[in-house]
C-alpha positions as CSV (number, residue, x, y, z in Angstrom):
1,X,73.9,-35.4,201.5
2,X,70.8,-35.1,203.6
3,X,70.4,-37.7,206.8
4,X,67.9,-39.6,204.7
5,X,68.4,-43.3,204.3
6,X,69.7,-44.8,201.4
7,X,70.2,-47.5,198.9
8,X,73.7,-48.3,196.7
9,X,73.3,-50.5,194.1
10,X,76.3,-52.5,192.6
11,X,76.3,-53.6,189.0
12,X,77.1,-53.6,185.5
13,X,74.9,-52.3,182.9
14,X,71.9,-53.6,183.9
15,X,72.0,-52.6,187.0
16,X,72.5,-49.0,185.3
17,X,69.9,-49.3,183.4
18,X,71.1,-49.1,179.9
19,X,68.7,-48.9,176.9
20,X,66.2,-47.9,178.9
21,X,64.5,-44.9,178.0
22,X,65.5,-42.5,180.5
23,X,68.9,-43.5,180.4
24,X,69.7,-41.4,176.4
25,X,71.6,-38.6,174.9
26,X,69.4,-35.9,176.4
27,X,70.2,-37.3,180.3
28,X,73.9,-37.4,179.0
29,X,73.5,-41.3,179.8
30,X,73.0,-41.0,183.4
31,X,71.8,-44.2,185.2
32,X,68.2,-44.7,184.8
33,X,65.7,-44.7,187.3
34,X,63.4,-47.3,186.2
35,X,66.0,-50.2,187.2
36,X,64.6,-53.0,189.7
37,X,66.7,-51.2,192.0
38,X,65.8,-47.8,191.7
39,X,62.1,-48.8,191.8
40,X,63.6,-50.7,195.2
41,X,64.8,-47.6,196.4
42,X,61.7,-45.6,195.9
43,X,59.8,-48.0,197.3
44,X,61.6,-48.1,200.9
45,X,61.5,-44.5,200.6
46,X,65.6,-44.9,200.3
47,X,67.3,-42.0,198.3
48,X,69.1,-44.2,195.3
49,X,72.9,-44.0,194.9
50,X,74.3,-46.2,191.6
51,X,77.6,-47.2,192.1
52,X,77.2,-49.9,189.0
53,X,78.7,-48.9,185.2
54,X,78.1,-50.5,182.3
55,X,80.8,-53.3,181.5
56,X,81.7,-53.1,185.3
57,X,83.9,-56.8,186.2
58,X,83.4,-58.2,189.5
59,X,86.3,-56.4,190.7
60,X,84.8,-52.9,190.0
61,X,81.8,-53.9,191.4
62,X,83.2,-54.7,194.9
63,X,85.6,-51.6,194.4
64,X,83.1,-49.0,193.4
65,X,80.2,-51.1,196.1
66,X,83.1,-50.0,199.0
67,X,83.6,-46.7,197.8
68,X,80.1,-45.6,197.5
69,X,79.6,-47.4,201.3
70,X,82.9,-45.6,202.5
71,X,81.6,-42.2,200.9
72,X,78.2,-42.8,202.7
73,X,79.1,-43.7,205.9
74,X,77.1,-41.5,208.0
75,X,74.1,-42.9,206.5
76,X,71.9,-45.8,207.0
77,X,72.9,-48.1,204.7
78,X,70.9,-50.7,202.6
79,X,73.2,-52.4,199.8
80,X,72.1,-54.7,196.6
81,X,74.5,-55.9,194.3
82,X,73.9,-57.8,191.3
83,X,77.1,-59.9,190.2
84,X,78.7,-59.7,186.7
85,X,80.2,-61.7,184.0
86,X,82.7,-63.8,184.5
87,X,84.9,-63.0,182.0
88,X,85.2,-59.4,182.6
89,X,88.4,-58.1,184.8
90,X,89.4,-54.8,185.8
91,X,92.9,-53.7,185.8
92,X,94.2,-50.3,187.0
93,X,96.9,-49.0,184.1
94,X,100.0,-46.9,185.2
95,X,99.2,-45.5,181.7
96,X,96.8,-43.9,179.7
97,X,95.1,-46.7,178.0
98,X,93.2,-44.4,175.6
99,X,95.6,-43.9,172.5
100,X,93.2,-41.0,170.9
101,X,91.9,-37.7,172.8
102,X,87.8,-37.9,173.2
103,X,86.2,-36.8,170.0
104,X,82.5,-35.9,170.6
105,X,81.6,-35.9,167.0
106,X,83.2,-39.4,166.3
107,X,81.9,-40.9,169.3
108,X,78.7,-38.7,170.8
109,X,77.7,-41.6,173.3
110,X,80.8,-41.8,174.9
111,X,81.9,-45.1,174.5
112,X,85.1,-44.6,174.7
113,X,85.3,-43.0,178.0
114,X,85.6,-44.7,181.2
115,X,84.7,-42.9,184.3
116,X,87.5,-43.4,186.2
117,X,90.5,-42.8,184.6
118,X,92.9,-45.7,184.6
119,X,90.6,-48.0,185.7
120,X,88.7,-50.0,183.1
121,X,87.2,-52.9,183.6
122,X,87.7,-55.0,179.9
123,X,86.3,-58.6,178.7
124,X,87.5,-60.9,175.9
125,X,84.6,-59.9,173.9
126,X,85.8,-56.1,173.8
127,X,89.3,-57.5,172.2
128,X,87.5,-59.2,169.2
129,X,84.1,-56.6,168.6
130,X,82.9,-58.3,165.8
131,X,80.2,-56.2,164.1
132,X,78.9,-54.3,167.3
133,X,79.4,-50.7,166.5
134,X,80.2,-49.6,170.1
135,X,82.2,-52.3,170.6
136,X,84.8,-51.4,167.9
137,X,84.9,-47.3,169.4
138,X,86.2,-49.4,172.8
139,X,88.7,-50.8,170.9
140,X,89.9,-48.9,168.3
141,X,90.8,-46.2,171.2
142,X,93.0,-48.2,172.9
143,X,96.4,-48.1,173.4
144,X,97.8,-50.6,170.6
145,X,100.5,-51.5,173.8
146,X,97.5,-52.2,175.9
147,X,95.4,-54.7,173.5
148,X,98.4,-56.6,172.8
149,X,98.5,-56.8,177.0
150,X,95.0,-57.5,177.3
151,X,95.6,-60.4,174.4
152,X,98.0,-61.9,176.1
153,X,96.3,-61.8,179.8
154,X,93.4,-64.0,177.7
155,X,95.1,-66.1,176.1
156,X,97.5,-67.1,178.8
157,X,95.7,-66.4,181.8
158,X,92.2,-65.1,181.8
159,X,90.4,-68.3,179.6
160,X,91.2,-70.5,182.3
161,X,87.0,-71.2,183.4
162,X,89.1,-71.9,187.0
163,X,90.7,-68.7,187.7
164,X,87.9,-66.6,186.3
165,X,85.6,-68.2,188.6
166,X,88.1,-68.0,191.4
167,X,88.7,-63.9,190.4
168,X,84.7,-63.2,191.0
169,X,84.1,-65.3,194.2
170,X,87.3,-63.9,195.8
171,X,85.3,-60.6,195.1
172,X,81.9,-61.8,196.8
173,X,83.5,-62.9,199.3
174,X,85.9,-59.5,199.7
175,X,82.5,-57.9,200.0
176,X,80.7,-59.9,201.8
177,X,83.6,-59.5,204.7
178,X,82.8,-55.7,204.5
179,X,79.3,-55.2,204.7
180,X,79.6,-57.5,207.6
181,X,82.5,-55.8,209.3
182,X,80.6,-52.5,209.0
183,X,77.0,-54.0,209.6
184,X,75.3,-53.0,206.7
185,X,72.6,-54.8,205.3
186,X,72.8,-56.4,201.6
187,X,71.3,-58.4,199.3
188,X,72.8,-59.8,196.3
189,X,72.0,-61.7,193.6
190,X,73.5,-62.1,190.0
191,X,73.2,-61.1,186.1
192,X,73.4,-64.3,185.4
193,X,74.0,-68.3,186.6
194,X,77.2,-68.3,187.2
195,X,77.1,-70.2,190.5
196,X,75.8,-73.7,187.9
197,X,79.1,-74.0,187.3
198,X,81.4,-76.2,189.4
199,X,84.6,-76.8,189.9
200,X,86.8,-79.8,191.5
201,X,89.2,-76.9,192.6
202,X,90.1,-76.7,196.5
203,X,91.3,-72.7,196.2
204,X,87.4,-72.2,194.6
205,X,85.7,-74.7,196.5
206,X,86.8,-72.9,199.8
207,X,86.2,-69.8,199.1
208,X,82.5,-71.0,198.0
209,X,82.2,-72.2,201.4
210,X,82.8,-68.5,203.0
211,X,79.8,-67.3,201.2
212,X,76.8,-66.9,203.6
213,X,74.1,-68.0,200.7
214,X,71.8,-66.5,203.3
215,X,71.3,-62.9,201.6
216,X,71.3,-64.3,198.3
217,X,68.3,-63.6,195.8
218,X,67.6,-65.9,192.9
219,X,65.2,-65.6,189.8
220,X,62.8,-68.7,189.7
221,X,63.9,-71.1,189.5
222,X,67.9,-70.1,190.8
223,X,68.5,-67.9,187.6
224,X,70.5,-65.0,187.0
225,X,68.2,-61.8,186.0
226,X,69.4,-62.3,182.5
227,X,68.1,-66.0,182.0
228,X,64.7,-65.4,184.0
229,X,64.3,-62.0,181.5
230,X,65.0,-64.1,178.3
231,X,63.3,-67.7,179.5
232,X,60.0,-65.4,180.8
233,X,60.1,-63.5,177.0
234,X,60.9,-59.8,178.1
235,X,61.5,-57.8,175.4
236,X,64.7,-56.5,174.3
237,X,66.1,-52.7,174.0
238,X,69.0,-53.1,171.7
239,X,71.4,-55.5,174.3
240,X,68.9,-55.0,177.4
241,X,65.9,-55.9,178.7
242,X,63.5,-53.4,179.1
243,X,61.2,-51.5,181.6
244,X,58.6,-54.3,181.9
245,X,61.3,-56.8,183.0
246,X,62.5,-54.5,185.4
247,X,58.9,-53.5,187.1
248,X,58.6,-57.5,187.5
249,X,62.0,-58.1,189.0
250,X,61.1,-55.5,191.7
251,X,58.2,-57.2,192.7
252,X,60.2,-60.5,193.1
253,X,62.8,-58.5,195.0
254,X,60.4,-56.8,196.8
255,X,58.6,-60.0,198.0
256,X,61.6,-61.7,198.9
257,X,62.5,-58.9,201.1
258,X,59.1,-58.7,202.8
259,X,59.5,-62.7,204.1
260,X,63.2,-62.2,205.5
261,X,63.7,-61.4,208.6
262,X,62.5,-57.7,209.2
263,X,65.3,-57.1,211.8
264,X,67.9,-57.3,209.1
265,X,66.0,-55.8,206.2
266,X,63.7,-52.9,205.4
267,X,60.4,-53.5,204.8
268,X,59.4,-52.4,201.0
269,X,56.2,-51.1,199.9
């Protein structure tokens, strides 16, 4: 890696950039560049490293955020994250959780493959697929062993609103700790609301008091990108939003930026 400075961007899948155009078959569904924050990237004149997945959990997001920081760490360092979905959890499997080999011509966008290994990140959602196509590949390749686990985690365990919140601030604030430790710059902000919800929980409630709202971005009014994409009538790609919405959460990034404090955060073009 040259000495240039750089950008790593946490997410899930839109942070990734899926369903956009550049993100297809023919780029073997790499991450696009089109995302708010590749467009960030460019425009600090950053070179762009995507450390998000699609269907990443909280979890993932801190892990993979660290790893891409810890592989990195002779650069200068700018960091954005955008959180997940609640319900989502990662879980590292001392098996193999896929119960069938990869078959390119029953599966040629991949779905059933994670990229690393035993560690999948899975959500409540992926256990019951309903009539979404890619969906049922994620499930139907899994260990029959492993659903009935995964079952069992939501019914007994990961359906409690308390923990699951719990499970994802836990992770901001994990974070959080690092880039601070390490003095590297971030910003984050969410997919979606999640910090509407509250909780009369004291193992939550301090925890939310640890978090330095500070480098936080919001959507207008406090949204998630999700909600400002859908309330502000973005169009849809198949599950995501697409360029447009994208282009205009830069700008809002971009401005937000600009009226921080300059001694903390690059300035964006």
């Amino acid at each position: 890696m040259s000495n240039q400075p750089i950008l790593i961007a946490g997410g899930d899948s839109f942070t990734y950039g899926l369903d956009l155009l550049d993100c297809n078959p023919s780029n073997n569904f790499s991450y696009s560049l089109n995302t708010w924050p590749a467009l960030l990237s460019k425009s600090l004149n950053r070179q762009y490293v995507c450390a998000a997945y699609p269907g990443n959990s909280n979890s993932a997001i801190a892990r993979k955020t660290i790893l891409a920081c810890e592989q990195n760490r002779a650069q200068d360092i700018f960091v954005v994250v955008s959180w997940s979905f609640l319900n989502r959890i990662e879980f590292k499997f001392t098996i193999d959780p896929m119960s069938k080999p990869y078959d390119a011509k029953t599966d040629p966008e991949g779905y059933a493959l994670g990229p690393h290994g035993p560690w999948r990140s899975v959500n409540s959602k992926d256990l019951y697929p309903g009539p979404d196509e890619s969906k049922q590949k994620i499930f139907t390749h899994l260990d029959k062993d492993i659903i009935k686990f995964l079952r069992d985690y939501y019914r007994y365990v990961g359906s409690d609103d308390v923990y699951e919140y719990y499970c994802t601030v836990k992770e901001i604030v994990f974070l959080q700790n690092y880039l601070k430790l390490n003095s590297i710059p971030y910003m984050f902000t969410s997919a979606h609301s999640f910090f509407r919800k509250t909780f009369d929980d004291p193992s939550v409630n301090c925890l939310i008091n640890m978090i330095d709202q500070d480098p936080w971005f919001f959507y207008p009014p406090l949204k998630g990108f999700v909600e400002w994409a859908r309330d502000n009538g973005y169009a849809r790609r198949d599950e995501h939003f697409t360029e447009e919405a994208h282009a205009d959460a830069f700008k809002l990034v971009r401005d937000y930026l600009n009226e921080k404090n300059q001694a903390y955060y690059p300035k964006a073009a």
